[in-house]
N, C-alpha and C positions, 0 to 999 in steps of 0.2 A: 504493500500500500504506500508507503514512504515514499522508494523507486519512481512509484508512478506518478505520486503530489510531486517530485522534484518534476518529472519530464515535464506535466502539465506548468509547473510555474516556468520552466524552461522555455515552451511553445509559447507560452501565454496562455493563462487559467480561461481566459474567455472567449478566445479561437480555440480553443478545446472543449468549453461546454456549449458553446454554440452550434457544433456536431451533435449535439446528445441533449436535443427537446423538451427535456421532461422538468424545464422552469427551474427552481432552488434548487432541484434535488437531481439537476443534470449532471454532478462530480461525481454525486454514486454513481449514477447511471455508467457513466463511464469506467469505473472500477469494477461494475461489473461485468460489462463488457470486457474489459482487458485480462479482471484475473477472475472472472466465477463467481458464483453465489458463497461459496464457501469462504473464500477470502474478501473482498468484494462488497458483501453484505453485512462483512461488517464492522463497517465504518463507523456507521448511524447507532452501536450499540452507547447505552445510556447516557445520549444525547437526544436532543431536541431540538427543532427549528426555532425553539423558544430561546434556551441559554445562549448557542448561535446568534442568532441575532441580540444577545445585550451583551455578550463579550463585543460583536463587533461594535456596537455604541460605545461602552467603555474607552474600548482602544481608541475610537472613534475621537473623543473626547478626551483622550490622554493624549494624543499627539496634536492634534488642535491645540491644546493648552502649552504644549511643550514647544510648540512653530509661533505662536505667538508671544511668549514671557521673553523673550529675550529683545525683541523687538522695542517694547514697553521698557525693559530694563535701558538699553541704551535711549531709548528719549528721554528716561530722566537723563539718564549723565547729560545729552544735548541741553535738558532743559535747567538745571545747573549751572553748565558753564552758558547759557545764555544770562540766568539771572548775577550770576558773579563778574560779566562783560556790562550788561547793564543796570547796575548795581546806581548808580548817580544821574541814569535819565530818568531828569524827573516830570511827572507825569500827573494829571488831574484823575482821580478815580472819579468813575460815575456810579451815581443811584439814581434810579427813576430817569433814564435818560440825561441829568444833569448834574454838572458839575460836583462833585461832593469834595473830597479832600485832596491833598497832596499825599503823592505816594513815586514810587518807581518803578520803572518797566521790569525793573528785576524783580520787585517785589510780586508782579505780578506773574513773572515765570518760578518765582516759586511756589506761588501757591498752586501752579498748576501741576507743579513738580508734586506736590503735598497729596495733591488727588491722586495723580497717579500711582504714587507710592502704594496708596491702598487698595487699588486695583489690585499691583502688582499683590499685595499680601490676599486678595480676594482668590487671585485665579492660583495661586501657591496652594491653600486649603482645597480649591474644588480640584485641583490635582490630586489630592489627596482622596477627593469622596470618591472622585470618577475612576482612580487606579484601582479599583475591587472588580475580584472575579464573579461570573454568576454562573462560571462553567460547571457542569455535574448537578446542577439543578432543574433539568430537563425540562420540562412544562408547569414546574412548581412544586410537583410532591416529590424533588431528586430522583434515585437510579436504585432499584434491586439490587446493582451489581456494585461488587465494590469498588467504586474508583476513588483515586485518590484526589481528593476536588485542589490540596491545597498543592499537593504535587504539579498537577496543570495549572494551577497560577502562576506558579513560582516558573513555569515554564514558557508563560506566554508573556510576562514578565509585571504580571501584579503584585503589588504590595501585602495582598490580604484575599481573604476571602468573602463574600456577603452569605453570611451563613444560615438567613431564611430562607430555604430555598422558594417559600412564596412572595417574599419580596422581593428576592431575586428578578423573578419574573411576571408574576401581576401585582407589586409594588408602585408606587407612582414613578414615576421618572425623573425623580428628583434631583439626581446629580445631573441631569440633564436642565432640567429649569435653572437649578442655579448656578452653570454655565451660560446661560441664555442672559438670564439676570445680570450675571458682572459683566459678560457681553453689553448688555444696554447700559449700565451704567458706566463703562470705558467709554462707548460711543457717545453717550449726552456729556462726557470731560471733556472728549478730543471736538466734539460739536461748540461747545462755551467757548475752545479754546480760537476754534479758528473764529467762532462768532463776537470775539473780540481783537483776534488780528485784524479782523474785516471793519470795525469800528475805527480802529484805531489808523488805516489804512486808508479809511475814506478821504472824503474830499470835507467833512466835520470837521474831520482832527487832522490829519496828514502830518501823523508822528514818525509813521513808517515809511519804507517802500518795500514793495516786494519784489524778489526777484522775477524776472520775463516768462522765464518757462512754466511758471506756476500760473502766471496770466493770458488771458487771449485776449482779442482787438476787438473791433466791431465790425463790420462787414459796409457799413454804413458811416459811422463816427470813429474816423480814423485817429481821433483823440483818445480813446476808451480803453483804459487798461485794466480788463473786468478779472476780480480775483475771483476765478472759476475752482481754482483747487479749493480753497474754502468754502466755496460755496457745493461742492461736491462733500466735503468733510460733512459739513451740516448736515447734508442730507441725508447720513449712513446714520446720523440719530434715529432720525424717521424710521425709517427700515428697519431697523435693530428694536423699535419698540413694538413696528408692529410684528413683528414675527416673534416676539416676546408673549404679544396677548394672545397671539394664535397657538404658541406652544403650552399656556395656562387653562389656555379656553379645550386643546385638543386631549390634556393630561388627563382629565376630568371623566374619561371614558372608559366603562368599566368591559368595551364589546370583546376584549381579545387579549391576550398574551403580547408582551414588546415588542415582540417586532412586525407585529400588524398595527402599533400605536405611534407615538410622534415618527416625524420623519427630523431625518438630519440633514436634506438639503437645504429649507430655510437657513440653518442655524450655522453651515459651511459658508453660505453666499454671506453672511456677514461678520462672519471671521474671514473672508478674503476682503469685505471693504473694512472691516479694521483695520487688519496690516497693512494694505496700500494705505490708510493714512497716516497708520504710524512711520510708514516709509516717506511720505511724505513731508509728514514735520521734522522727522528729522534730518534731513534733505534740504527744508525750506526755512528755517530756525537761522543755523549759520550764517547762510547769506543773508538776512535784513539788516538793511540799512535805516539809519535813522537819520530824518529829516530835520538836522541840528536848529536850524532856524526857526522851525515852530514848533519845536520842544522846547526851545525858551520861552516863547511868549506864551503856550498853553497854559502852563500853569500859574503864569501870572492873571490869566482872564480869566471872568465871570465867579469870583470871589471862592476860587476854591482854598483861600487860607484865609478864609472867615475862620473858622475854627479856632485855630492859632493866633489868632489873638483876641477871639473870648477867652481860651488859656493863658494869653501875657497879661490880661488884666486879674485873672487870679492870682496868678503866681507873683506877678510884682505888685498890688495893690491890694490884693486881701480879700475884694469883694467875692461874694455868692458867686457860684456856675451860673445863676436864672438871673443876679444882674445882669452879669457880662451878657451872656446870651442875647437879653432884650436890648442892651445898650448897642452892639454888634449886629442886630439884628434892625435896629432903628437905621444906623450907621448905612445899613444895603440899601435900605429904602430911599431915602436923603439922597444916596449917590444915583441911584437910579432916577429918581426925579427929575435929578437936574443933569442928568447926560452926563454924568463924572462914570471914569470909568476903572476898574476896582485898584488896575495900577499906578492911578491917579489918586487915590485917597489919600487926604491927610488926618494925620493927628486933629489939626483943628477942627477936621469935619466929626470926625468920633466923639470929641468936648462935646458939640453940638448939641449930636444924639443924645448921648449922657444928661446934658443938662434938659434938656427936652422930657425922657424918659424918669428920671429922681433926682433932675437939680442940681446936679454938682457933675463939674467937668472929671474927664478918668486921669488927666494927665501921664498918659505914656510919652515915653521920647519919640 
């Protein structure tokens, strides 16, 4: 039998059972054709088309995991030595579309670094659930005969055994959902992430540039340098969640044994646009240039170190948080009123406010 699985993986397993019609179960067929019923037949002893198909999930699920962690592991270091290169571009963070504080572009590849790390710890554990055998558990009540179930783990190279053998096989598919799950949740980080290079990129802010290859033109508006890779990134969220609800909504199904239940093509087609985008950032990370000239004025406009100096009025003058706050917060209005603009503010417009708001000027430098 061995002899004859090598010849067939030699020809190719599927120009071999493509000879021998008889669907799943065309590799017996052909073993017994070649050696007899006596040898031949038996193959299929205390197995099942049931364990068969969730070993091949498993594996399925164990090399998936193992083609994808390393990919993930080098964008952090990318994403790293991005935030430690731009560690001093500084940069306005947004909430609610607007202006909120001052921060820096590194800080913000690290926090992207910070999610991904936990990915990275996410799909390390589902490595762990998904490397279990369910071989020797046949259709769910295991085998008469004696095999030795953990002997064939250790041979096809799992960590363990899943030793009910009815969970094994009408169990839910749970190592399976939650590879699906840190699937989607990898793709809604790597989706935030480009959906803020894409911000940042724009023609709003123009902190960045991107490199060409990652962009295409217009066909029409030979000015148009449209960031299509991220906007491709974004998309793989989409996809990733719904083939998520469809693998929760398909779990739920009590009609059959595993391998009549989820399928793993959904779940392949987006572990290949994960990696192409993990490939792609970190491809596309290194080359960004930054647009030195309105990273300086950015964060000087539209008052994103208000903050900081409702802080300088605590810190040097003693008052309440909710003084400063109101008195800072008078100070935006005033300037807006009268078309000042926030890197035009003076000290004497802040007195202003102050005295306006509770009568006494704040007297900073």
């Amino acid at each position: 039998i061995l002899s004859e699985l090598r010849f067939m993986d030699k020809e190719g397993f599927l120009k071999v059972r493509s000879k021998h019609g008889w669907g799943m179960h065309s590799g017996e067929h052909y073993l017994i054709r070649k050696l007899g019923y006596q040898v031949g037949g038996r193959i299929h002893l205390a197995r099942s088309s049931g364990d068969l198909g969730q070993v091949k999930k498993q594996i399925f699920l164990r090399d998936q995991i193992l083609e994808t962690l390393p990919l993930m592991i080098e964008l952090e270091k990318v994403l790293i030595d991005f935030a430690i290169r731009h560690r001093n571009v500084i940069i306005p963070e947004s909430t609610h579309g607007l202006h909120a504080q001052v921060t820096t572009l590194g800080a913000y590849a690290l926090m992207w670094a910070q999610g991904l790390n936990r990915d990275i710890e996410r799909f390390s554990f589902s490595y762990k659930n998904s490397n279990t055998s369910p071989a020797g558990a046949a259709i769910g009540t295991g085998s008469p005969f004696p095999v030795n179930r953990n002997r064939t783990a250790e041979l096809l190279g799992f960590d363990e055994v899943r030793e009910s053998t009815l969970d094994a096989i009408l169990g839910t598919d749970d190592s399976m959902l939650e590879v699906y799950s840190n699937l989607a949740i990898l793709c809604s980080h790597t989706g935030r992430w480009a959906d803020d290079l894409a911000f940042f990129y724009s023609d709003d802010m123009l902190l960045i540039d991107l490199p060409d290859r990652f962009c295409h033109t217009s066909s029409i508006m030979m000015h148009k340098k449209n960031p299509v890779a991220l906007e491709h990134i974004r998309s793989t969220t989409t996809a990733a969640i719904g083939s998520l609800t469809g693998a929760f909504t398909e779990s739920k199904s009590k009609s059959g044994p595993a391998e009549s239940g989820m399928s793993t093509n959904p779940l392949l087609n987006i572990f290949k646009l994960a990696r192409r985008d993990l490939n792609w950032l970190i491809k596309m990370l290194p080359d960004i240039t930054i647009r030195e000239e309105f990273v300086k004025n950015k964060a000087k406009s539209r008052w994103a170190v208000a903050t900081e100096i409702a802080t300088s009025i605590v810190k040097e003058k003693g008052y309440s948080w909710r003084i400063a706050h109101q008195c800072v917060g008078t100070l935006v209005r005033l300037a807006e009123e009268r078309g000042i603009k926030s890197q035009d503010t003076t000290t004497e417009l802040l007195d202003e406010a102050a005295l306006e708001y509770f009568g006494k000027p704040i007297g900073l430098t």
